[in-house]
C-alpha positions in Angstrom: 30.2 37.6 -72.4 30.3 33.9 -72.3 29.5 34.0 -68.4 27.0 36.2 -69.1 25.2 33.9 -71.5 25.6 30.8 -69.2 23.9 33.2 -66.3 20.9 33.9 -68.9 20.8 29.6 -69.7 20.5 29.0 -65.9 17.7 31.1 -65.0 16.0 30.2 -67.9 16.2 26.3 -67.1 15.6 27.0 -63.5 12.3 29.8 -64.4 11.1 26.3 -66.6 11.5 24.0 -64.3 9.5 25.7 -61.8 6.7 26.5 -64.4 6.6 22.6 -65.1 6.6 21.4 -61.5 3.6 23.8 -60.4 1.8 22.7 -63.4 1.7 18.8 -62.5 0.9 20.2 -58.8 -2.5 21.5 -59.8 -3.2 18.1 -61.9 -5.3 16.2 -59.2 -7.6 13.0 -60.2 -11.2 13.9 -59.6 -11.4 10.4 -57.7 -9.1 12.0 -55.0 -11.2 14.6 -54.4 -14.3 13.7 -55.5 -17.2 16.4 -54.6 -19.7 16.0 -51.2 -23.1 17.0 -51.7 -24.0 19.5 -49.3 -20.5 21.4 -48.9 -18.9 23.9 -51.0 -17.1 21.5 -52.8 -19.9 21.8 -55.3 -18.0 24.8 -56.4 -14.8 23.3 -58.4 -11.3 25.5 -58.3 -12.0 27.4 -61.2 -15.1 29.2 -59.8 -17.7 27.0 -61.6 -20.5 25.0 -59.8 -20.8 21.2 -60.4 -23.9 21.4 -62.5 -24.2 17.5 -62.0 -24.2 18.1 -58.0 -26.1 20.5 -58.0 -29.3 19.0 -60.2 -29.3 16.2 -58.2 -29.6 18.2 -54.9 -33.0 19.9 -56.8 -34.2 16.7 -57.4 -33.8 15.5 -53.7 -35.2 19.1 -52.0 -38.2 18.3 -54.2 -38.9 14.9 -53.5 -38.3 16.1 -49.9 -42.2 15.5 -48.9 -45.7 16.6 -49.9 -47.5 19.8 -49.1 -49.9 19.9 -46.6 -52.0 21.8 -48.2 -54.1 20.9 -50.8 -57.5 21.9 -52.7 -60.3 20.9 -50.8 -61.7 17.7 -52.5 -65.2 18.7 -50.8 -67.1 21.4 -49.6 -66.7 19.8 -46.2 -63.0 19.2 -46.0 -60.6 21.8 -45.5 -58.0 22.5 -47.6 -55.4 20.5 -45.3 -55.0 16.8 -46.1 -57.0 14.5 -43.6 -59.2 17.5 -42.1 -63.0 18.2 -42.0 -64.7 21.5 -41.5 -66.0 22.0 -37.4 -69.5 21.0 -36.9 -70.0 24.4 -36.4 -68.5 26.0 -39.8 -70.8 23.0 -41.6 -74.4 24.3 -40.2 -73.6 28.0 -40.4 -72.5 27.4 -43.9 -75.6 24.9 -44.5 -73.6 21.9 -45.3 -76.0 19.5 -43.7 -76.3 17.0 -46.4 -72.9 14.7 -46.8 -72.8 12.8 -49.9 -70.4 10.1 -51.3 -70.3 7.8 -54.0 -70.8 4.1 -53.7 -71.6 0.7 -55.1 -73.8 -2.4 -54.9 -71.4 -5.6 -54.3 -74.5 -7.5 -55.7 -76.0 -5.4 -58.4 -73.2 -3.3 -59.1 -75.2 -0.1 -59.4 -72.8 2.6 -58.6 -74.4 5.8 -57.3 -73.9 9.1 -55.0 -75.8 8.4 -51.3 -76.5 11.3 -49.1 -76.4 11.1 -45.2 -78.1 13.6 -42.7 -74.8 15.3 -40.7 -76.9 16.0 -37.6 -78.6 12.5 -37.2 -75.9 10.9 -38.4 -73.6 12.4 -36.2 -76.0 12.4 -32.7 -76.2 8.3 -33.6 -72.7 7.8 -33.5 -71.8 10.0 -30.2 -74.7 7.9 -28.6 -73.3 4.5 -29.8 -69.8 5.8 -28.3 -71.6 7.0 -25.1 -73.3 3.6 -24.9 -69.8 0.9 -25.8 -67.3 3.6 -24.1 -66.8 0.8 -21.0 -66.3 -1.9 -23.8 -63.8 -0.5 -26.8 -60.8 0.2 -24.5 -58.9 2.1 -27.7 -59.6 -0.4 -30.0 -62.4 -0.5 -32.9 -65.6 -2.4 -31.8 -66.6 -4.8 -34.3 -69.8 -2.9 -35.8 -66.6 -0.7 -36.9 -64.5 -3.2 -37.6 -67.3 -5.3 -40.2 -69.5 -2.2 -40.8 -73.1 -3.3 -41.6 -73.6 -2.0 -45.1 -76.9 0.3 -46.4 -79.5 -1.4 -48.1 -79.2 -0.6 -52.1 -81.8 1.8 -53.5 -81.5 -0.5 -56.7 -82.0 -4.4 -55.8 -83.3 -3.8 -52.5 -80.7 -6.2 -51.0 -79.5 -5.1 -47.0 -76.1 -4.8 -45.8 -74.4 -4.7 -49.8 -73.4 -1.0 -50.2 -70.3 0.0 -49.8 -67.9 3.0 -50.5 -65.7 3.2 -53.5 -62.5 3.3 -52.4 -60.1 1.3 -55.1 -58.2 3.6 -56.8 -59.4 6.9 -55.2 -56.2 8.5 -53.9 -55.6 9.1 -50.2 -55.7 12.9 -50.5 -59.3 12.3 -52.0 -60.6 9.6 -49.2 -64.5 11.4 -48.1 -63.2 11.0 -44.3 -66.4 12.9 -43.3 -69.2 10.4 -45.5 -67.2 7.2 -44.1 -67.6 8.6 -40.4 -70.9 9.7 -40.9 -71.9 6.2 -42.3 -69.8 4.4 -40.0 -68.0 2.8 -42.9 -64.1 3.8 -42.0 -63.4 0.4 -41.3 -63.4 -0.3 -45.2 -60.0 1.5 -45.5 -57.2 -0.2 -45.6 -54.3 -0.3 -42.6 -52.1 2.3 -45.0 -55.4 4.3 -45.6 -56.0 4.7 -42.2 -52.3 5.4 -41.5 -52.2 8.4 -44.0 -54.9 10.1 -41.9 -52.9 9.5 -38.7 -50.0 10.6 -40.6 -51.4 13.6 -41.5 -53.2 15.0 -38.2 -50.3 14.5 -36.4 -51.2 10.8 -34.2 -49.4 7.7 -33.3 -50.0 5.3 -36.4 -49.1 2.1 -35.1 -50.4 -0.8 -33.9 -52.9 -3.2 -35.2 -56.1 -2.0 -37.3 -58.4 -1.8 -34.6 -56.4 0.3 -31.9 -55.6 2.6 -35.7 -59.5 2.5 -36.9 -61.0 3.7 -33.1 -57.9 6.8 -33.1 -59.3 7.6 -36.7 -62.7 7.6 -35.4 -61.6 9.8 -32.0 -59.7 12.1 -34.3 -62.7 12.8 -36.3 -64.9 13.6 -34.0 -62.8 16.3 -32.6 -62.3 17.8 -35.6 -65.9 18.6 -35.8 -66.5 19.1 -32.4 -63.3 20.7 -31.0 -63.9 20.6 -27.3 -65.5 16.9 -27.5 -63.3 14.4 -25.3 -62.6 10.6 -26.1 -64.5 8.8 -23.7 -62.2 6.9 -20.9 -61.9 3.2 -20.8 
């Protein structure tokens, strides 16, 4: 009997020893091990997902980059960011009057100015036509230092210019600033966000990046216009 209950105190010690070793085992620090974003070590040992990994993947996949789509901001632009409506669409759906707001820099009257889409637009393929042998992919200086419209107001010449500050990029009236010749008022980082977003080379100094804006433009309203060659 005695051997017997020394057999029963034996396996019990051993049967606890083993339960206490595989315990300490399975205590790992986190720090060891500590999860990878992107792998499944998001999901922890006990089956439950690592609610701190995985909100800050969210927050990453939606910070990822902006639509490309967007509302159209006027009748004229299309609802992709940096586009304008073909010449074509624009006279079959009689949008032939471009308007855009603006300001005096001397009596600063602010006010909505309308320009003509067909004159406007035959004046600048003929100025193109006319300095094609001179620009050589960069910006001539009437569109580098646009000359301004006279103001309905004080009557003064070359003092009207485009609002711009503050107007987001998304909301930039690519088509009036064309039209008017006036895109060299944007900034280098406005003028970049339209390169960005038609899909052109960006860099470089402002004039080579003002004459691609200008190219880019008029192909989007007249699809099978080329630039001219240098």
């Amino acid at each position: 009997m005695q051997n017997e209950r020394d057999n029963d105190n034996d396996d019990l010690l051993t049967f606890s020893l083993a339960c206490n070793s595989g315990g300490k085992r399975k205590r790992q620090s986190p720090l060891r091990n500590p999860p990878v974003l992107g792998t499944n070590q998001n999901k922890m040992d006990d089956g439950h997902v690592n609610v701190a990994v995985s909100r800050s993947s969210r927050r990453c996949g939606l910070s990822g980059g902006k639509s490309e789509t967007i509302p159209p901001p006027y009748p004229w632009a299309t609802n992709r960011r940096a586009v304008v409506h073909t010449r074509k669409y624009l006279l079959e759906n009689e949008i032939v009057a471009i308007s855009g707001s603006v300001e005096c820099k001397r009596c600063k009257n602010k006010f909505e100015m309308v320009l003509d889409l067909e004159g406007k637009l035959a004046q600048l393929l003929n100025f193109i036509q006319t300095q094609k042998e001179t620009m050589h992919d960069r910006a001539p200086n009437l569109w580098k230092q646009p000359v301004l419209p006279k103001c309905d107001h004080c009557g003064q010449e070359n003092s009207v210019q485009p609002l711009l500050a503050g107007t987001k990029k998304k909301h930039i009236n690519w088509l009036f600033l064309f039209l008017g010749q006036m895109l060299g008022c944007c900034t280098l980082k406005q003028l970049k966000y339209f390169l960005k977003h038609t899909k052109m080379h960006r860099t470089g100094a402002k004039d080579r990046v003002l004459y691609s804006t200008y190219m880019v433009l008029c192909k989007q309203l007249i699809p099978d216009w080329f630039p001219p060659s240098s």
